[in-house]
N, C-alpha and C positions, 0 to 999 in steps of 0.2 A: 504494500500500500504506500504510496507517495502520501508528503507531506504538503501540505495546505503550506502555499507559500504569500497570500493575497495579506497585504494590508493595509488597512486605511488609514489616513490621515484626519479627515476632515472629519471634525469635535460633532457636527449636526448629523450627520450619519452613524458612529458610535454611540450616539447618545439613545440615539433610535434602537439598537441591536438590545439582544438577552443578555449576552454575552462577549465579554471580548476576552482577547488574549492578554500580557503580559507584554508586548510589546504597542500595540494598539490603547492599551490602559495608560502609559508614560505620556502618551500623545494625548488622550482624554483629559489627565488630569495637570500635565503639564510639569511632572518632576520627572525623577530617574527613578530605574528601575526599581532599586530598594525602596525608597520611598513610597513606590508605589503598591509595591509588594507589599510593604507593611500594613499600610491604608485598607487594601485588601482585605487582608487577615485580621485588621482589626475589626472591622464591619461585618467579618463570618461570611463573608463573597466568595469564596475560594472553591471552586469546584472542580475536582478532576476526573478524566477520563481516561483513563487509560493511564500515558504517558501526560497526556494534555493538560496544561492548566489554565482553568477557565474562570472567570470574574463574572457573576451576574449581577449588572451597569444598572438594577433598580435596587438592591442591597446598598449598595455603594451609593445610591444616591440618597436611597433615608438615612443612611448615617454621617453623610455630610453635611446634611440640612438638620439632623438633630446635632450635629459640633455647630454652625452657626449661631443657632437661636440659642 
């Protein structure tokens, strides 16, 4: 099986998806990997598949909006 090599940039199309990757997530939220990873983990967004590691982008966003308010 190949690997899924496609990534997006553009924040209004990521924001829209279930899921993003770990590299697409740095571009979402605009830091580096770790950072982002952590953010991740902190929120309980962390999903994997297999090998895969996958962020679900509405986890991620209640837990941003509950660190704002």
């Amino acid at each position: 099986m190949r690997a899924t090599k496609v990534i997006c940039t553009d924040p209004q199309v990521l924001k829209s998806r279930i899921a993003v990757t770990d590299t697409e997530l740095t571009y979402l939220l605009g830091c580096g990997l770790a950072t982002s990873r952590r953010i991740a983990e902190n929120a309980n967004a962390v999903v994997f598949d297999g090998k895969r590691r996958l962020t679900i982008v509405s986890k991620l966003q209640k837990y941003l909006d509950n660190l704002s308010e």
